[in-house]
Backbone as ProteinMPNN parsed JSONL, in Angstrom:
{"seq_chain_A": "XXXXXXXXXXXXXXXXXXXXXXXXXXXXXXXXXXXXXXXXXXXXXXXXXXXXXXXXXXXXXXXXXXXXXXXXXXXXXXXXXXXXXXXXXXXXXXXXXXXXXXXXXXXXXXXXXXXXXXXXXXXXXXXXXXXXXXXXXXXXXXXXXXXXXXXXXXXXXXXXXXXXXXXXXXXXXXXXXXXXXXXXXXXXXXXXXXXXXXXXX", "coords_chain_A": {"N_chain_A": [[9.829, -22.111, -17.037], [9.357, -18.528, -16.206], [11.494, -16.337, -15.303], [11.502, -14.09, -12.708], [12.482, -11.101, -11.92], [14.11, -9.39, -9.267], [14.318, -5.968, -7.236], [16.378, -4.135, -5.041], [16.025, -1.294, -3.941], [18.809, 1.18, -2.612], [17.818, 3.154, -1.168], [15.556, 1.521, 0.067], [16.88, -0.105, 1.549], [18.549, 1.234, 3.253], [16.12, 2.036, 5.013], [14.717, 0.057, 5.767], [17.387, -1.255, 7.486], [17.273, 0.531, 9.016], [14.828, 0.185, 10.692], [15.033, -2.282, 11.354], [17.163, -2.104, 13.494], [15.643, -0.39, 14.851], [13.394, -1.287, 15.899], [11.903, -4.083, 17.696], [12.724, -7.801, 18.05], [9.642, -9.309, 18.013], [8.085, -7.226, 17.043], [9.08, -6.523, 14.15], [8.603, -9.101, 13.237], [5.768, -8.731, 13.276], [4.872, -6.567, 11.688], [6.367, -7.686, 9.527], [4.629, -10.047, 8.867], [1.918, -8.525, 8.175], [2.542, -7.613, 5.944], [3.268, -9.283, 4.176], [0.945, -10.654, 3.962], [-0.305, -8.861, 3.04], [0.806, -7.914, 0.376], [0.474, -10.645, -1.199], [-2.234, -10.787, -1.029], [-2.211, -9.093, -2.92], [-1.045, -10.676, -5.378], [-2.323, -13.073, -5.633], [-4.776, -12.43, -6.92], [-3.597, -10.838, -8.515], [-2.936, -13.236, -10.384], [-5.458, -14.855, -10.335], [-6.768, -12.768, -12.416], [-5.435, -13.621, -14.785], [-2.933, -11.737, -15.513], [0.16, -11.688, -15.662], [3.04, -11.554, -13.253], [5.763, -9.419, -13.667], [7.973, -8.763, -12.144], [9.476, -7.69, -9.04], [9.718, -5.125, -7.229], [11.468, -2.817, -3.915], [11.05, -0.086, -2.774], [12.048, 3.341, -1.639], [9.5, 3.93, -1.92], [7.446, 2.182, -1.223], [6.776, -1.294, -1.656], [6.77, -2.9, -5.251], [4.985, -4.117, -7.376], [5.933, -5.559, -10.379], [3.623, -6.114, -13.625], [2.863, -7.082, -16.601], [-0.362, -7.797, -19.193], [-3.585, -8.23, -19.982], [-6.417, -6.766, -18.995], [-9.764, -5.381, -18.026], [-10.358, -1.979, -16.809], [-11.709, -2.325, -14.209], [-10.662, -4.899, -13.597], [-7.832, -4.051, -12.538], [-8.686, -2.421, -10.858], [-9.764, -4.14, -8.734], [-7.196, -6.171, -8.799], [-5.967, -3.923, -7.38], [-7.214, -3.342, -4.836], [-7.184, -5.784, -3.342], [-4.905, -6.535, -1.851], [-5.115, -4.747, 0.571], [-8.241, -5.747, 1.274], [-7.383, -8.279, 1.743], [-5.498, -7.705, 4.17], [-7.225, -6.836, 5.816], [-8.596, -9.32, 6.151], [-6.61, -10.687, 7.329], [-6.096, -8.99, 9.474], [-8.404, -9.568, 11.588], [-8.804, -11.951, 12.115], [-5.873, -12.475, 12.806], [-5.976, -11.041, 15.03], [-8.496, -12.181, 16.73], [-7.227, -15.31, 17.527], [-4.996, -14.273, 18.188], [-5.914, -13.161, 20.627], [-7.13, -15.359, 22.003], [-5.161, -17.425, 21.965], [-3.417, -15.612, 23.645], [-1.174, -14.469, 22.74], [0.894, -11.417, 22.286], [2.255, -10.873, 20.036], [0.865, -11.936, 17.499], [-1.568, -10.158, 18.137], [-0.209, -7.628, 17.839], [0.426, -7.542, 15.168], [-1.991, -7.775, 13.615], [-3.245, -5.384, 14.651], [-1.124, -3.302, 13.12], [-1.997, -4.581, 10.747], [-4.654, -3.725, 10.041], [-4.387, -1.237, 10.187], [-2.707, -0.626, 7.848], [-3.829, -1.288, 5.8], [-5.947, 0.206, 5.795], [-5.047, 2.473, 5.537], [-3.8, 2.057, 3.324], [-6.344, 2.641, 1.586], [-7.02, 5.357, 1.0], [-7.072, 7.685, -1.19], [-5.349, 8.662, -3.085], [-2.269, 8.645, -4.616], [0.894, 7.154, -3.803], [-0.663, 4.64, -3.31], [-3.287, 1.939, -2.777], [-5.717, 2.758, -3.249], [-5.837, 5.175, -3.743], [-4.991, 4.147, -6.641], [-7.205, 2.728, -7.284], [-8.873, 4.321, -7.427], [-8.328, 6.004, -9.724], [-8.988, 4.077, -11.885], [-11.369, 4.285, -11.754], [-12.029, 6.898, -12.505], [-10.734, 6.855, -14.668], [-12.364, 4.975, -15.799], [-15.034, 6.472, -16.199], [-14.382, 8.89, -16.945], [-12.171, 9.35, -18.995], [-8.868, 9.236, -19.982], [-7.155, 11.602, -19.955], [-9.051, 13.873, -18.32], [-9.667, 12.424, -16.454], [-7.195, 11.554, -15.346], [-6.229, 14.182, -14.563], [-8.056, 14.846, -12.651], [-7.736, 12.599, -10.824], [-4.881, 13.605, -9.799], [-5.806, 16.152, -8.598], [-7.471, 15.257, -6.623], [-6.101, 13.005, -5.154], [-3.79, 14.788, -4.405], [-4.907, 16.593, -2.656], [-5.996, 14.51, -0.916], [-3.85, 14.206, 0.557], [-2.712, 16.463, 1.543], [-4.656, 17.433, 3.111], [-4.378, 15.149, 5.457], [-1.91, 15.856, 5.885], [-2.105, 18.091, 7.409], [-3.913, 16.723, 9.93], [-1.455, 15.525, 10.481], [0.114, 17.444, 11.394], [-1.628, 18.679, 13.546], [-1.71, 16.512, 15.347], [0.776, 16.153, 16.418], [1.278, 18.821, 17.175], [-0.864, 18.743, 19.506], [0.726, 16.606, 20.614], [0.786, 13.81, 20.199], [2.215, 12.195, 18.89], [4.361, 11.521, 15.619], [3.554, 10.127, 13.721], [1.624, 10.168, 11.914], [2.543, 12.389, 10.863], [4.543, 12.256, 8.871], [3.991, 10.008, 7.446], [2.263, 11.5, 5.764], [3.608, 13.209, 4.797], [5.403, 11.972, 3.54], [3.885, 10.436, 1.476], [3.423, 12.909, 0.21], [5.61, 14.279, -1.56], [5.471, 11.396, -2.902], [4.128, 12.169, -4.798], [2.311, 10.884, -8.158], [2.957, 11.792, -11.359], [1.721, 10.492, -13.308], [-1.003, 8.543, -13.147], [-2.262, 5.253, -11.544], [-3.123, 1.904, -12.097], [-2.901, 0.914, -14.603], [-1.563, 2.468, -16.562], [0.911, 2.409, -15.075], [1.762, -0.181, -14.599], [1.824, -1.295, -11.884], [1.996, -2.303, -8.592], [1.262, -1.059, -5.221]], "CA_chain_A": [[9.458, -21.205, -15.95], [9.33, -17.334, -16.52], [12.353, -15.843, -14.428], [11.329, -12.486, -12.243], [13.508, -9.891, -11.342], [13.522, -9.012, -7.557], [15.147, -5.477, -7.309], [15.761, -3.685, -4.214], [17.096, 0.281, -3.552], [19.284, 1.858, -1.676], [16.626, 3.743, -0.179], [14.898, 0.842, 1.176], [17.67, -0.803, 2.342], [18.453, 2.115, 4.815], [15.065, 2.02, 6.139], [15.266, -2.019, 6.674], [18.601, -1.507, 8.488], [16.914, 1.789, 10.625], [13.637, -0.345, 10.877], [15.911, -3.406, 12.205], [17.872, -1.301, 14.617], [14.967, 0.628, 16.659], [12.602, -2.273, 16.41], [12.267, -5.88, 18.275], [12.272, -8.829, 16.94], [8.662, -9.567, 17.543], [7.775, -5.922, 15.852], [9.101, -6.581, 12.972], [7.675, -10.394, 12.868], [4.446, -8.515, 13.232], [4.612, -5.991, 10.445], [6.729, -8.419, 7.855], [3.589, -11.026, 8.482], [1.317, -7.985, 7.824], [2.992, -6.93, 5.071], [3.503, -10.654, 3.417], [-0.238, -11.026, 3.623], [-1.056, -7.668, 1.613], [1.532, -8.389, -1.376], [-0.256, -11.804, -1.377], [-3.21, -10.228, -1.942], [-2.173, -8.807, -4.665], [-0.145, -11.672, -6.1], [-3.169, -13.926, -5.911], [-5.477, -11.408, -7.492], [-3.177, -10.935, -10.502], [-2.832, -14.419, -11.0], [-6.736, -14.758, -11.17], [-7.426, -12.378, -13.346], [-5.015, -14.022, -16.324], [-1.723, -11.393, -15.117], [1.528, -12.061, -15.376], [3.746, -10.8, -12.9], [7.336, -9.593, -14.489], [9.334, -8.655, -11.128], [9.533, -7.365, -7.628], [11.186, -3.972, -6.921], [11.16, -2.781, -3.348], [11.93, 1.095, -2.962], [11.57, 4.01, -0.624], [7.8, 4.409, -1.897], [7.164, 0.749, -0.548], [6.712, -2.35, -2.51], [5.929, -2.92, -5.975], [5.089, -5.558, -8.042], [5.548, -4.523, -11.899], [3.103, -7.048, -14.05], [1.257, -7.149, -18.294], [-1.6, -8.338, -19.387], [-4.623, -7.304, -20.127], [-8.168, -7.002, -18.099], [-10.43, -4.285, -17.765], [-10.174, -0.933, -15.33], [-11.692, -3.348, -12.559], [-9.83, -5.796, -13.36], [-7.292, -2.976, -11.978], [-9.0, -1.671, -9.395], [-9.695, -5.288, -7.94], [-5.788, -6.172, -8.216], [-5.119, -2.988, -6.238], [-8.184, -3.436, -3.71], [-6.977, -7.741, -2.911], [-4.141, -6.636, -0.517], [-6.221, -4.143, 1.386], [-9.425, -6.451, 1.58], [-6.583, -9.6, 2.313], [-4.889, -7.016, 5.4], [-8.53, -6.904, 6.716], [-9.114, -10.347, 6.839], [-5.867, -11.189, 8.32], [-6.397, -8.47, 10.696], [-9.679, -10.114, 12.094], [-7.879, -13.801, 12.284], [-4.581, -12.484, 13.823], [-6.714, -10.623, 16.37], [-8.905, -13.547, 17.4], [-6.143, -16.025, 17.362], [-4.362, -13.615, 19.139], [-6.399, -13.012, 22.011], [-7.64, -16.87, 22.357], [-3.837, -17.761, 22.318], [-2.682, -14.698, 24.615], [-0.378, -13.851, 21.862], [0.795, -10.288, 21.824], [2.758, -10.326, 18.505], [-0.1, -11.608, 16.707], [-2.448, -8.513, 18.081], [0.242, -6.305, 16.964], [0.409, -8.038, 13.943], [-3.682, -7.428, 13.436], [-3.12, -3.747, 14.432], [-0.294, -3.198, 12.017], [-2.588, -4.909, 9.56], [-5.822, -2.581, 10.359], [-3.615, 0.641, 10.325], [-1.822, -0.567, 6.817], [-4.979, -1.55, 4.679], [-7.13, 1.772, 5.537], [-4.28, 3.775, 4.911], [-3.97, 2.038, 1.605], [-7.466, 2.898, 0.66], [-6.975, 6.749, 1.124], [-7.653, 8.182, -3.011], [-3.963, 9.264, -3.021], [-1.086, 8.119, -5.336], [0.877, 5.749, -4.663], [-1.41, 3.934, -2.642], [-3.876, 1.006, -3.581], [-6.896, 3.481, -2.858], [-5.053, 6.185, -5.504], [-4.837, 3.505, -8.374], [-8.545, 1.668, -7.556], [-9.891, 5.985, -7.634], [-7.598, 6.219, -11.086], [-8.939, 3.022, -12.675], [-12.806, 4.229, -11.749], [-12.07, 8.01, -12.4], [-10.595, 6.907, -16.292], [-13.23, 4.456, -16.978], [-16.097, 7.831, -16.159], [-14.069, 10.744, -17.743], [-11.253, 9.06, -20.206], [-7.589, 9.332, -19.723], [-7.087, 12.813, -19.557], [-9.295, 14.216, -17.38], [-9.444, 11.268, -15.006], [-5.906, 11.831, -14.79], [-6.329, 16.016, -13.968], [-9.028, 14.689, -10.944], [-6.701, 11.832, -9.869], [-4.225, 14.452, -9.146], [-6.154, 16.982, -7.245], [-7.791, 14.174, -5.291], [-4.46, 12.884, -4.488], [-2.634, 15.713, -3.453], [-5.921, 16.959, -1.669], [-5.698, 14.06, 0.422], [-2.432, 14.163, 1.33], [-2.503, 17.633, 2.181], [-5.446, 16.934, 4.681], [-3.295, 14.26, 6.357], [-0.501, 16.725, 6.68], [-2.929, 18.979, 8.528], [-3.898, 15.968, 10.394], [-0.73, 15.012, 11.195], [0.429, 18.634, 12.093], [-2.589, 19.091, 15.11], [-1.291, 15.361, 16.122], [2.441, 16.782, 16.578], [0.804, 20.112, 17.689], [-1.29, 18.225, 20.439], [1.394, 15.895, 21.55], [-0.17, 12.146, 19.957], [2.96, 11.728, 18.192], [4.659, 12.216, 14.381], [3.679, 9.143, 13.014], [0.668, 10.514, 10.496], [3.036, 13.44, 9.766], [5.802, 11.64, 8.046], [3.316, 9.409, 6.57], [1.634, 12.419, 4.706], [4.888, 13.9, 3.911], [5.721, 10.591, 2.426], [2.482, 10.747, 0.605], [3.162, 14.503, -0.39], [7.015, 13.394, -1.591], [5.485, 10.406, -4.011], [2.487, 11.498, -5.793], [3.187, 10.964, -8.844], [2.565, 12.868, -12.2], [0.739, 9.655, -14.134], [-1.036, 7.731, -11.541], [-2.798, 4.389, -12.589], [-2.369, 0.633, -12.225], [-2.969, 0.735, -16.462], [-0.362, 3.382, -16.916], [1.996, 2.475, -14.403], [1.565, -1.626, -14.18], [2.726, -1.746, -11.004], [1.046, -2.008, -7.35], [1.963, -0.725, -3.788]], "C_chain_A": [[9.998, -19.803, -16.235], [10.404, -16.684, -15.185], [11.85, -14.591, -14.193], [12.29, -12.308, -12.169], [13.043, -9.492, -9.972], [14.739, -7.533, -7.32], [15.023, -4.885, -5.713], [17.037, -2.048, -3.669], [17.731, 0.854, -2.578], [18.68, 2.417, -0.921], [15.988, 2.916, 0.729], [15.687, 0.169, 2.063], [18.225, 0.002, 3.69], [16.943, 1.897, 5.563], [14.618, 0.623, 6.304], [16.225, -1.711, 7.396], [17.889, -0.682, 9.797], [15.866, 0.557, 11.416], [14.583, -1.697, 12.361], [16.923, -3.101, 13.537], [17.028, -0.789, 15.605], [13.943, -0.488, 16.807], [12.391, -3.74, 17.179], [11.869, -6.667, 17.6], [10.882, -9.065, 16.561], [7.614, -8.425, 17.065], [8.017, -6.284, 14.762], [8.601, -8.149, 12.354], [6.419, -10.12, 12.337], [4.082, -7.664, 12.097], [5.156, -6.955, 9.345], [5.585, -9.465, 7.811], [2.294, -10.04, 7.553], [1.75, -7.58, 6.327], [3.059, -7.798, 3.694], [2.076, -10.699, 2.717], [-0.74, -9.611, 2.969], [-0.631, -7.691, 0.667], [0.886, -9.573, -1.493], [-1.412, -11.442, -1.968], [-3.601, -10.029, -3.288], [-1.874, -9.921, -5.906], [-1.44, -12.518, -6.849], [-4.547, -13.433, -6.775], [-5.137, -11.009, -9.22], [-3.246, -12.416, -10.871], [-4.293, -15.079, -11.377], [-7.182, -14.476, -12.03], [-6.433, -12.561, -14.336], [-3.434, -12.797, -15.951], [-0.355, -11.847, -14.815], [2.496, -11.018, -14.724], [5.689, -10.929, -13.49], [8.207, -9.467, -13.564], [8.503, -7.922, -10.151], [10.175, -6.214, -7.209], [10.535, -3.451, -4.869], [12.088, -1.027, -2.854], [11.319, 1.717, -1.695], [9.849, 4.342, -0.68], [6.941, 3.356, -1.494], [7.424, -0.307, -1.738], [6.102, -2.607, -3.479], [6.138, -3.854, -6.915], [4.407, -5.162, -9.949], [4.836, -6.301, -12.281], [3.041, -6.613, -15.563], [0.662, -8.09, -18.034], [-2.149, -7.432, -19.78], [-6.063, -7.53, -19.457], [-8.32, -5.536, -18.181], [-9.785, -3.358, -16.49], [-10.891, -1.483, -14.269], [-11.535, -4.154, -12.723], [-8.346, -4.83, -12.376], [-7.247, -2.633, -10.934], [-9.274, -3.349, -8.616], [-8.01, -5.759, -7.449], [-5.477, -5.401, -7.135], [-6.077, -3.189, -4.939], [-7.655, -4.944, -2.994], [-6.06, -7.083, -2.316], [-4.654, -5.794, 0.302], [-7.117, -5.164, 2.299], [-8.542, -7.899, 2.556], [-5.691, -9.022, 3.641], [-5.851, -6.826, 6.131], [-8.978, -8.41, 7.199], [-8.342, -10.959, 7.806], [-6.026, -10.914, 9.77], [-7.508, -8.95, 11.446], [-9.06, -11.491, 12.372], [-7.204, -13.556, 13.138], [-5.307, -11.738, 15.261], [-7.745, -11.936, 17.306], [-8.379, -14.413, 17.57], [-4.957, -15.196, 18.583], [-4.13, -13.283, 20.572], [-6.77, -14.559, 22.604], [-6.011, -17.359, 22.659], [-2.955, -16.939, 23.651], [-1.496, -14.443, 23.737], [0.316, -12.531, 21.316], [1.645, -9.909, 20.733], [1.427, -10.779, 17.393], [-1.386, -10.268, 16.792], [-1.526, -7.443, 17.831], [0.385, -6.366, 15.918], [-1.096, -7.256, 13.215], [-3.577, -5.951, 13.786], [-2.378, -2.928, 13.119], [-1.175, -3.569, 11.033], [-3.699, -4.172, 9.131], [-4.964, -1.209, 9.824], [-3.504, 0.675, 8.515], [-3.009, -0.626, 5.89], [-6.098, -0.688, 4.753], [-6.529, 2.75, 5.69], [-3.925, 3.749, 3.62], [-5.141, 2.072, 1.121], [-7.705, 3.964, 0.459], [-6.805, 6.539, -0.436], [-6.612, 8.781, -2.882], [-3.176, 8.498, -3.379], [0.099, 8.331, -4.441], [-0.005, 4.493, -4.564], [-2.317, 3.345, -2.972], [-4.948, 1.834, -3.904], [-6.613, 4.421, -4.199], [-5.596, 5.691, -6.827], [-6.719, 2.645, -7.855], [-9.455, 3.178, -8.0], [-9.534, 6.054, -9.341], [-8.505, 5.121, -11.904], [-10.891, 3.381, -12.688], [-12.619, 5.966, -12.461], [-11.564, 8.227, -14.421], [-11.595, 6.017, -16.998], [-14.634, 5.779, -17.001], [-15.626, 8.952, -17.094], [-12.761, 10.746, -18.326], [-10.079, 9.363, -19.338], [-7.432, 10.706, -19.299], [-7.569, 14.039, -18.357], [-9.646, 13.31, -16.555], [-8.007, 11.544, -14.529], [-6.028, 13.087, -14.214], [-6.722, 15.593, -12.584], [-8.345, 13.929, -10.54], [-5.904, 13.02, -9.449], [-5.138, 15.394, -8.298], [-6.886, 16.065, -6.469], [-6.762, 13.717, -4.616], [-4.012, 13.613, -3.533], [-4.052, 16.382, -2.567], [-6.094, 15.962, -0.624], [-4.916, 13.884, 1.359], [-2.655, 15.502, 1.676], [-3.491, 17.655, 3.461], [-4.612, 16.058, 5.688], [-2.27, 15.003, 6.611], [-1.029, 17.671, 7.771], [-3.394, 18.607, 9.446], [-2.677, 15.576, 11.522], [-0.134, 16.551, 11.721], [-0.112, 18.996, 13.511], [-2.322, 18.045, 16.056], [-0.306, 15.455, 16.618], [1.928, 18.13, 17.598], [0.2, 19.549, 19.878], [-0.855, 16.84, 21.08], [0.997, 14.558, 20.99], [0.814, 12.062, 18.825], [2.8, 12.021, 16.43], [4.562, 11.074, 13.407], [2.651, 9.514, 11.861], [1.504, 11.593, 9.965], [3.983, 13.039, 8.973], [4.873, 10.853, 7.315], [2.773, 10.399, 5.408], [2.421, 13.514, 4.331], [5.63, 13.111, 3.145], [5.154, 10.435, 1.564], [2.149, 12.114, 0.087], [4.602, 13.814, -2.148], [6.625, 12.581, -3.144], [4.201, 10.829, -4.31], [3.213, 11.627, -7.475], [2.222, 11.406, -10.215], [1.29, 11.639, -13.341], [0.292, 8.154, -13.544], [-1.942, 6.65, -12.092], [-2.362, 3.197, -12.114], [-2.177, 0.679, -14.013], [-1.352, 1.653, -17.117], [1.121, 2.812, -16.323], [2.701, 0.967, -14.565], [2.517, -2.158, -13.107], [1.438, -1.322, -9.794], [1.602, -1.777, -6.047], [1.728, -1.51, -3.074]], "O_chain_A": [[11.191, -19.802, -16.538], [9.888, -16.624, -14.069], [11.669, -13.851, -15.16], [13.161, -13.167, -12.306], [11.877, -9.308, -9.622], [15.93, -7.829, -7.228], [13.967, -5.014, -5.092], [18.197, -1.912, -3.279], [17.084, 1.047, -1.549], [18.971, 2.219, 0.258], [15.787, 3.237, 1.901], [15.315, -0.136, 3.196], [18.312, -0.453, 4.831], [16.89, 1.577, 6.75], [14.054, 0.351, 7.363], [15.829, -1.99, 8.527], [17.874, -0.971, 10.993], [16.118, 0.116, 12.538], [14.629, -1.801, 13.586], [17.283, -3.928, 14.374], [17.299, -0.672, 16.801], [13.581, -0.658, 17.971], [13.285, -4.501, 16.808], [10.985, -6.599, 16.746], [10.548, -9.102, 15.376], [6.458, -8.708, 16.751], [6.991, -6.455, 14.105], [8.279, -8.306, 11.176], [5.881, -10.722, 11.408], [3.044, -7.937, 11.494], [4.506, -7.069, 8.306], [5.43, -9.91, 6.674], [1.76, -10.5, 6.543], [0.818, -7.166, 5.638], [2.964, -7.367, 2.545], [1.866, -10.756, 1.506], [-1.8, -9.638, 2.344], [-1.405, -7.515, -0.274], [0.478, -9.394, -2.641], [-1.685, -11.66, -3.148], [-4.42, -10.339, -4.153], [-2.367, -9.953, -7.034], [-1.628, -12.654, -8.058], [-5.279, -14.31, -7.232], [-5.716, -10.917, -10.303], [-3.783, -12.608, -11.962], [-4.443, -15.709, -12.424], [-7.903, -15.213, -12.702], [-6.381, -11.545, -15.028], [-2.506, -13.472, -16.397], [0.046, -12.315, -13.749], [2.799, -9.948, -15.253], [6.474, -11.866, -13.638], [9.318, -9.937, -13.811], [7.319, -7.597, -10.247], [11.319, -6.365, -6.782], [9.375, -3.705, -4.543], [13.294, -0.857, -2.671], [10.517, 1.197, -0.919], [9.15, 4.831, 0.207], [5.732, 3.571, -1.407], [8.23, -0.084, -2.641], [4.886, -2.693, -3.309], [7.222, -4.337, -7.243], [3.357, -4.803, -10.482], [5.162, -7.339, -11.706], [3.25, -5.402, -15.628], [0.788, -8.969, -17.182], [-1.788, -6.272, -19.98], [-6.648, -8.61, -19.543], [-7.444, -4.686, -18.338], [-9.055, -3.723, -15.569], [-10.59, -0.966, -13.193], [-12.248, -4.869, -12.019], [-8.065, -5.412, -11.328], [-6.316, -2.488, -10.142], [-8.558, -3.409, -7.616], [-7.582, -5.759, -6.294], [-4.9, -5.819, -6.132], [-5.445, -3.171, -3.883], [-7.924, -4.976, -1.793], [-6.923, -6.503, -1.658], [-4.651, -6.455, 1.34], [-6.959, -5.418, 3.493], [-8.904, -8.377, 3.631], [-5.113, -9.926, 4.244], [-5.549, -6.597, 7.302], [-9.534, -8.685, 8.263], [-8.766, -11.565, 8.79], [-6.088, -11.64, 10.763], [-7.358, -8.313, 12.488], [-9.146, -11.668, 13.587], [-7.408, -14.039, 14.252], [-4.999, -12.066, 16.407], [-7.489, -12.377, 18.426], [-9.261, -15.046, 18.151], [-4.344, -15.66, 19.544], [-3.169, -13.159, 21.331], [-6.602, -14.74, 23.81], [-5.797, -17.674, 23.83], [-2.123, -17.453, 24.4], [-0.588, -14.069, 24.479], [0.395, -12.391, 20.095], [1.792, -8.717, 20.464], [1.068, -9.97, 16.537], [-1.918, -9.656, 15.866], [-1.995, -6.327, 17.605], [0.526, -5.292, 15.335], [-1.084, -6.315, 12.42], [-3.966, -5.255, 12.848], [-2.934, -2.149, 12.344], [-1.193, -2.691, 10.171], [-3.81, -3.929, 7.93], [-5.32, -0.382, 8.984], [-3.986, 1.596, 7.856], [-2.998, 0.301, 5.08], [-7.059, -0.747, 3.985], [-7.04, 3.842, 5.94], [-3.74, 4.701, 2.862], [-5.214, 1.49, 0.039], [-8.657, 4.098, -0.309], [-6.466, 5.457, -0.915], [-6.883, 9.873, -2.384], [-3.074, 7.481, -2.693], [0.438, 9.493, -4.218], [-0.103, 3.585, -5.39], [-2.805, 4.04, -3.863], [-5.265, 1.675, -5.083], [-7.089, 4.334, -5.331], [-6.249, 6.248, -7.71], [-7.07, 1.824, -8.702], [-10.456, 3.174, -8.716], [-10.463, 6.15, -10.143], [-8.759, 5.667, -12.978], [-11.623, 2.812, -13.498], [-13.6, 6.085, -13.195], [-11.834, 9.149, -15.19], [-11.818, 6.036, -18.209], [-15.179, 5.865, -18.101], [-16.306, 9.702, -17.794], [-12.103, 11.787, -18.317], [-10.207, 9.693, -18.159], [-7.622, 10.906, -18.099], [-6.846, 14.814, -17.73], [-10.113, 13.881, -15.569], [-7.766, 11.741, -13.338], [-5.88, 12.991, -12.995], [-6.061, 15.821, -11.571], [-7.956, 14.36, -9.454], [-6.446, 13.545, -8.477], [-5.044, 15.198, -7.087], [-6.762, 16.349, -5.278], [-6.564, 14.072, -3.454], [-3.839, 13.394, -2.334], [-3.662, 16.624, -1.424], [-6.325, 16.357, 0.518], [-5.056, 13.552, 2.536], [-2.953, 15.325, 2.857], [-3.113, 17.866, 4.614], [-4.27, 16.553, 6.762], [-1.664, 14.791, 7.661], [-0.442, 17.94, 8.819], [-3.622, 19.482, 10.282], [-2.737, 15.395, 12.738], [0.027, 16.469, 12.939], [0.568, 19.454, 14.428], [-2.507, 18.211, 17.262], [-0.244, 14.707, 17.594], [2.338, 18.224, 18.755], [0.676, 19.869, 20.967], [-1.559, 16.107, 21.775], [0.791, 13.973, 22.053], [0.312, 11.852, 17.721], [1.799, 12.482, 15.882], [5.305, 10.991, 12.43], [2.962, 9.06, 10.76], [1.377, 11.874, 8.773], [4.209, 13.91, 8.133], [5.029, 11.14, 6.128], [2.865, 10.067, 4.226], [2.062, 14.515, 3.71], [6.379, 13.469, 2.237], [5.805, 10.231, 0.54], [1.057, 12.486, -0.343], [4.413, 13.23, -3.215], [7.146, 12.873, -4.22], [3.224, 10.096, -4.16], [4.225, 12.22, -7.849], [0.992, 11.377, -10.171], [0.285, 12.031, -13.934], [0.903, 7.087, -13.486], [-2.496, 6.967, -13.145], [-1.219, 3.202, -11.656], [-1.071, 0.396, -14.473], [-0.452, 1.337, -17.895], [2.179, 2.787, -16.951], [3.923, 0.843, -14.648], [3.459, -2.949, -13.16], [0.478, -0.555, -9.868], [2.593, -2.466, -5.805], [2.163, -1.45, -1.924]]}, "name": "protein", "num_of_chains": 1, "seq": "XXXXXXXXXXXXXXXXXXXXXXXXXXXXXXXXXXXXXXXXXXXXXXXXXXXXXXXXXXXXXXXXXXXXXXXXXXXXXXXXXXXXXXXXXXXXXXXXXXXXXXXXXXXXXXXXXXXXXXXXXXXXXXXXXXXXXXXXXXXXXXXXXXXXXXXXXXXXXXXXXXXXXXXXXXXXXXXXXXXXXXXXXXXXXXXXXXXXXXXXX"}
């Protein structure tokens, strides 16, 4: 049996302790289920397509799961798209299940899961959406300039979301998209890629 590595940073570990401090128990039930079932995604996705995963690191830029192998650029972009597509289906389950039960941690669960998997499809590094744009944007126009347009797509979407989240702060509807797209300013990163990087958010 192939031993992983499970690492996890100082960085995240403050924002688990903050997270665990302002939230209730059945909050954080509801995002760590959401959150289980999008690394799953992925997990089950690499392990389809012939991937071996080598470890687990879990940092301030979220969760990432370093792997080799080899498959095609959608083999790539599928890995990074399976926890997305698998945070949509949950979300549709935990919501019906939710409401038939009268359950309100599973419908916050299914919200949390909605919110998290069409904010990871935004075309912005680090995010699954980033590396599935990267993996279509180098098989069209090679390494080099796929990489140039990943970056200004990137940081062009994040900078919309900061402008976003600025008129949301501005007009009172709370600072939760602006820290997200200052988080998403923060981590883009200079060589963006599941192929380059072999790792997934």
């Amino acid at each position: 049996m192939k031993r992983r590595n499970f690492y996890v940073s100082a960085a995240a570990l403050a924002i688990l302790a903050v997270l665990f401090y302002l939230s209730k128990p059945e909050e954080l039930a509801a995002v760590l289920a959401a959150v289980t079932v999008h690394e799953l995604g992925h997990i089950i996705a690499l392990w389809l397509l012939g991937l071996h995963i080598k470890g687990f690191r879990a940092e301030a830029k979220g969760f990432c799961i370093d792997y080799y192998g080899y498959t095609g650029a959608l083999g790539h972009a599928v890995a990074a798209a399976a926890g997305p597509a698998a945070g949509f289906v949950y979300a549709y389950a935990a919501s019906k299940y939710g409401a038939e039960l009268n359950n309100s941690t599973l419908c916050l669960s299914a919200g949390t899961s909605l919110i998290l998997s069409a904010f990871n499809l935004l075309p912005a590094m680090p995010l699954d959406g980033g590396r599935i744009f990267s993996q279509i944007a180098y098989a069209i126009w090679g390494d080099r300039r796929g990489g140039q347009i990943c970056k200004i797509v990137s940081l062009f979407t994040a900078l919309c979301l900061l402008a976003a989240g600025i008129w949301c702060m501005v007009n009172e509807k709370g600072a939760a998209l602006l820290v997200a797209s200052i988080w998403l300013l923060f981590y883009q990163e200079e060589r963006p890629g599941i192929v380059k990087r072999r790792e997934i958010l």
